[in-house]
C-alpha angles and dihedrals in degrees: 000000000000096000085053079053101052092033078056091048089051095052087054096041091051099026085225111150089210100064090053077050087059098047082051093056097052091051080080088064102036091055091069091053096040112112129145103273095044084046084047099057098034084058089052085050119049097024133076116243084227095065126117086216100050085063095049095045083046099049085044087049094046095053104057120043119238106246093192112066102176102140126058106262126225097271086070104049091079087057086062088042101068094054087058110090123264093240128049124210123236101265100043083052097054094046081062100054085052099047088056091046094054088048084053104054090045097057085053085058108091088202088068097048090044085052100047087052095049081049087056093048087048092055098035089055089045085056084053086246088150103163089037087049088049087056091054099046095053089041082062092048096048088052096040098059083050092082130046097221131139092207087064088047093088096040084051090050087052090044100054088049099052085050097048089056097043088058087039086058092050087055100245100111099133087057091063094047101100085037090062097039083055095052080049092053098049091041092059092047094053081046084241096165090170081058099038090053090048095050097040081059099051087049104053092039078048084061107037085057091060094040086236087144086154097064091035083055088043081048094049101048096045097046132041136212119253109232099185111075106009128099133252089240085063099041094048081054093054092045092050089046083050097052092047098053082043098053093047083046093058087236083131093178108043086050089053097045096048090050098051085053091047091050082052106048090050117104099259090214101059134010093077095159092052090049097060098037083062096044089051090059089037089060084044097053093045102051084054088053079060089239121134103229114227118279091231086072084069095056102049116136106276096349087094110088091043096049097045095094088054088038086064092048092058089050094057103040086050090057093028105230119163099194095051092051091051092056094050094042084057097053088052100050094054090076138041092281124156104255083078081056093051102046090269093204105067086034096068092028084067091040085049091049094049099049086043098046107012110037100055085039088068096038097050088045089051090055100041092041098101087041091058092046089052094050094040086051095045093047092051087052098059093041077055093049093044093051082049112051119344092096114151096207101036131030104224109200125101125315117248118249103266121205108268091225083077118094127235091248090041094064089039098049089048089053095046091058099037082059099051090049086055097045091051087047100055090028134201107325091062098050090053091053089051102048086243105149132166105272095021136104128224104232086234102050118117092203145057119248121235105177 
């Protein structure tokens, strides 16, 4: 607690954002270690007693017992005491005075006081708290907007997102929707993008849960997320919003597109349950795209068990089994899965269409392939044998050895009658299908014509 204090002194001492990112990262690790005596004595500590908010976290600590009890509380901190000696040295007494100056300059920070009440809202919503949890959130908003300051704009941020699940949890999301709009509004305007990203976020997730992917598509297109300052954690939220708009509006690639980005972009560490919720549509999509996914998405650490069902419905649209797809699709449908979420119907209308029309379509093209090649190639031989001798009017192939003793005129003017006989003979209509007219010369001819 007291290195997320000093790392808190430095941001406002530097006005640096990345140093408050820091603090917000380690809220993931204090949480695990927050229970009501530790709460307690961070509270006498970093805040002033004169402080509107030090009586409210005390009366909301006073009314619920603290089950864990992993740190030594207060009462036993006069025991240790007496073995400590009676005089202190110099040093040790300066290191005091210091000590109490630096407590007191940080309960005269308002971003300590805003962080230990986002603390108490973390720890009133884990105790399942939730309309106590509600009341504190919106207590650390209130005093949030009371100061201009860069250094409260994350903590805002975090503020308006635990309140926005506590009221999701009671059920009255679509209350707090022009509440949250407004807080947009005036985000954009103070050019808050911490605050921009965390709100654009809210909305669209406001929207989805109440399937209006009309007004989140409308949201999205008027609006953009801002890159700079946000976190990846943010960003990975907006691409999987987007996905998701993308997949119920037919638009197949961009959806695609936009969840593998957003699988990227999650912290692979943590965040299991996000994880698999965006591999599930991205085995969706694909599979609309008429694509078969890569085995290796169905053995990811932890992610088996919950894509087996989809697992089974790749397998049968591969072999192309009916049968098999319709029992899958069944098993899916018996419970909340995300093909409701994705207008189920034309999606396995086009899944059905591809195992009925496609799929036997390559198979059979990968079998009869070779016996397409022989019979093109064949073909292309004859057309070859008849262009080179198979002539009506004049047989092609090599002329026969002739006695020397004959003349040069002699053979041509034999040739030349031999071909009008012929000609008379076949009539008209031959020597039009053979491109014989009066004056020309066949290419193949050995002979000069003289009609």
């Amino acid at each position: 607690m007291k290195n997320a204090m000093l790392t808190i002194e430095k941001a406002v001492s530097t006005k640096e954002s990345r140093y408050m990112s820091r603090v917000i990262r380690q809220v993931t690790k204090l949480r695990r270690m927050l229970s009501k005596p530790v709460l307690t004595k961070t509270v006498e500590t970093y805040i002033s007693a004169d402080s509107a908010v030090r009586e409210q976290i005390v009366g909301f600590l006073a009314g619920f017992a603290d089950e864990k009890m992993q740190v030594d509380t207060p009462a036993a901190q006069p025991a240790a005491a007496k073995n400590e000696p009676a005089e202190k040295t110099e040093e040790e007494k300066s290191k005091d005075k210091e000590e109490a100056a630096w407590v007191r300059k940080m309960q005269g920070l308002p971003e300590a006081e805003i962080f230990v009440q986002l603390l108490f809202t973390i720890v009133l919503l884990d105790k399942k708290k939730i309309s106590d949890a509600t009341a504190a959130a919106s207590s650390l908003i209130q005093r949030a907007q009371q100061f201009n300051r860069r250094t409260t704009d994350q903590l805002l941020s975090k503020g308006y997102f635990y309140w926005a699940r506590c009221v999701e949890l009671t059920g009255r999301s679509a209350q707090i929707r022009n509440e949250l709009l407004s807080a947009y509004r005036t985000a954009t305007l103070k050019h808050d993008q911490i605050g921009q990203a965390t709100l654009l976020n809210l909305l669209l997730r406001n929207y989805l849960e109440f399937n209006l992917y009309e007004q989140a598509d409308t949201l999205m297109r008027k609006t953009s997320f801002p890159e700079g300052d946000a976190s990846n954690n943010q960003l990975a939220r907006y691409l999987y919003y987007t996905g998701r708009i993308k997949a119920v509006q037919l638009e197949y690639t961009d959806a695609f597109r936009s969840l593998q980005q957003a699988a990227r972009k999650a912290p692979q560490g943590s965040a299991l349950g996000f994880r698999k919720t965006v591999h599930k549509f991205i085995v969706i999509v694909q599979l609309l795209l008429g694509e078969i996914p890569d085995r290796s998405i169905f053995s990811q650490k932890g992610m088996i068990a919950s894509l087996k069902p989809y697992l089974h419905i790749c397998q049968a649209v591969r072999v192309g089994d009916l049968a098999s797809f319709h029992h899958a699709m069944q098993v899916l449908l018996s419970r909340p899965t995300l093909f409701r979420l994705l207008r189920w119907k034309p999606a396995c209308r086009h899944i059905r269409i591809f195992i009925v029309v496609w799929a036997p379509s390559l198979i059979l093209s990968l079998t009869c392939f070779p016996i397409l090649v022989f019979l093109a190639l064949s073909v292309l031989g004859a057309w070859g044998d008849f262009q080179d001798g198979s002539d009506l009017l004049v047989d092609r192939s090599p002329a026969p050895q002739r006695d020397q003793d004959w003349s040069q005129k002699d053979q041509h003017g034999l040739l030349a009658h031999l071909a009008r006989r012929r000609v008379r003979q076949a009539g008209a209509r031959v020597c039009a299908g053979h491109g014989v007219h009066r004056g020309q010369v066949h290419p193949g001819w050995r002979y000069r014509r003289y009609y």
